[in-house]
C-alpha positions as CSV (number, residue, x, y, z in Angstrom):
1,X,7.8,82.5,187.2
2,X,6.8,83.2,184.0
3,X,7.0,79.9,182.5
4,X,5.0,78.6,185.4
5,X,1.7,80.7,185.4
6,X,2.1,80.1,181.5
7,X,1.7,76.0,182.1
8,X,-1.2,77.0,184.4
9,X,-3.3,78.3,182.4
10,X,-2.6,75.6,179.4
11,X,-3.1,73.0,181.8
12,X,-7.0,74.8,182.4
13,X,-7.4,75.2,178.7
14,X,-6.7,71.7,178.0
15,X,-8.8,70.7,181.2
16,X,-12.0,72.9,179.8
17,X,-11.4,71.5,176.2
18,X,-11.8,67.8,177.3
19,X,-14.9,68.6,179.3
20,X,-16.2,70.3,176.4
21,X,-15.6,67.4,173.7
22,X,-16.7,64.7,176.6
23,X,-20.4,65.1,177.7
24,X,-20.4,64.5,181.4
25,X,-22.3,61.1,181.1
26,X,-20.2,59.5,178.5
27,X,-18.2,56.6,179.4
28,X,-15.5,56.8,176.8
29,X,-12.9,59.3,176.4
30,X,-11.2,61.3,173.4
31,X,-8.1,59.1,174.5
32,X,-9.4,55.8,173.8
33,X,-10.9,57.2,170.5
34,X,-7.8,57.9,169.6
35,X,-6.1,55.0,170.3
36,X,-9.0,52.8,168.4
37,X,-8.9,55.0,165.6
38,X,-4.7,55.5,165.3
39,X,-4.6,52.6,162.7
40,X,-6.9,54.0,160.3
41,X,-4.6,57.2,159.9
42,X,-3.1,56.1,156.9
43,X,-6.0,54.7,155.0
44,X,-8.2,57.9,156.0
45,X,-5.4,60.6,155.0
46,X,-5.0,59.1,151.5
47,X,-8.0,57.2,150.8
48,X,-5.9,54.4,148.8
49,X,-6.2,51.0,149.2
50,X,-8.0,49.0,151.6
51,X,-7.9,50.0,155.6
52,X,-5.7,47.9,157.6
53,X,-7.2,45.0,159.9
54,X,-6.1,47.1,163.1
55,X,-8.5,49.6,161.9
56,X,-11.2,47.9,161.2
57,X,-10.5,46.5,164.4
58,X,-10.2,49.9,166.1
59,X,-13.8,50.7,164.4
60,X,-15.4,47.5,166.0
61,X,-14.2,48.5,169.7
62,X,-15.4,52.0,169.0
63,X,-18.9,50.7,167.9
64,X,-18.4,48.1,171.5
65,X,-17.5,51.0,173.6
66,X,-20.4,53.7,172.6
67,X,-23.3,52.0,173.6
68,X,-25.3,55.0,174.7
69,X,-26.2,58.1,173.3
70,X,-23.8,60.2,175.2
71,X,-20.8,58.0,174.4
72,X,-21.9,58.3,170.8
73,X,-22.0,61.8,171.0
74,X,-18.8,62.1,172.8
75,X,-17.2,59.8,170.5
76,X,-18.3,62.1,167.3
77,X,-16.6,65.6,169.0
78,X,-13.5,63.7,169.9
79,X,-13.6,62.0,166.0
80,X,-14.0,65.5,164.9
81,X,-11.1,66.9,167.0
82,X,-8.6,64.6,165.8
83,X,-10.0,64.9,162.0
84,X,-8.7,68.5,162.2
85,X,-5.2,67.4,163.2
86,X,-4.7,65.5,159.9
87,X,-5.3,65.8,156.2
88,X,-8.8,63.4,156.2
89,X,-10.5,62.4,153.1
90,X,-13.7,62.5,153.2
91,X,-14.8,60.2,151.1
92,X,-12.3,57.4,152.7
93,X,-13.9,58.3,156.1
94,X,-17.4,57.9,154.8
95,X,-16.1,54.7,153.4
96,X,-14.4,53.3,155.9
97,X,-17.4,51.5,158.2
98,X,-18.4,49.7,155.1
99,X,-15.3,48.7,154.0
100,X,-14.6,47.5,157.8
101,X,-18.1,45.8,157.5
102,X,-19.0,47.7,160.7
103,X,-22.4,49.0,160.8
104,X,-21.6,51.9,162.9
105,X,-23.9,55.3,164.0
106,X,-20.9,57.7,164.5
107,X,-20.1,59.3,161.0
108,X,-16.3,60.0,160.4
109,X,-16.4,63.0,159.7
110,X,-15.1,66.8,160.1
111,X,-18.6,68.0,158.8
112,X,-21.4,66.3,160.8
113,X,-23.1,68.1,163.8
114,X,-22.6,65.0,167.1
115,X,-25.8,66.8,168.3
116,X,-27.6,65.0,166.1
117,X,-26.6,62.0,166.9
118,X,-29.4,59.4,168.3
């Protein structure tokens, strides 16, 4: 019975965590962030090299999919999220719309505040 009420309550915490790093309005979700952004994991954890076409691929569908202000905003708190699961570079993430040739108005970044974001 244990193991049950246990689930429970990380199912809620993972329910309130998603509504927290998703505004309401915002059309995309922390999963499809993900999923765009997957192929850039190796170029942003060690900064070498150039990024791989499926992430500068991944970037362009982000920028297609975040049209509004909310998406944008949700797209940054989810970006942020999944920069704490990994070793980021900072400087590779600050590099990588330009070196995707993506003009692009959600930073990649553990450090910027998506509140901000216009």
């Amino acid at each position: 019975m244990k193991g049950a009420a246990v689930v429970s309550v990380l199912v809620a915490i993972l329910a309130m965590i998603q509504l927290l790093a998703k505004p309401a309005d915002a059309a995309i979700s922390c999963g499809q962030v993900d999923s765009f952004l997957a192929p850039c994991i190796p170029y942003l954890t060690t900064g070498a090299g150039d990024p791989a076409p499926k992430c500068c691929d991944g970037i362009r569908s982000l920028k297609a999919n975040t049209a509004t202000v909310d998406d944008r905003r949700a797209a940054c708190a989810c970006v942020k999220a999944a920069a704490d699961h990994y070793p980021v570079k900072e400087d590779a993430a600050s590099a990588l719309p330009t070196k995707c040739q993506v003009a692009i108005s959600i930073p990649i970044s553990k450090a910027i505040n998506c509140q901000t974001i216009s």
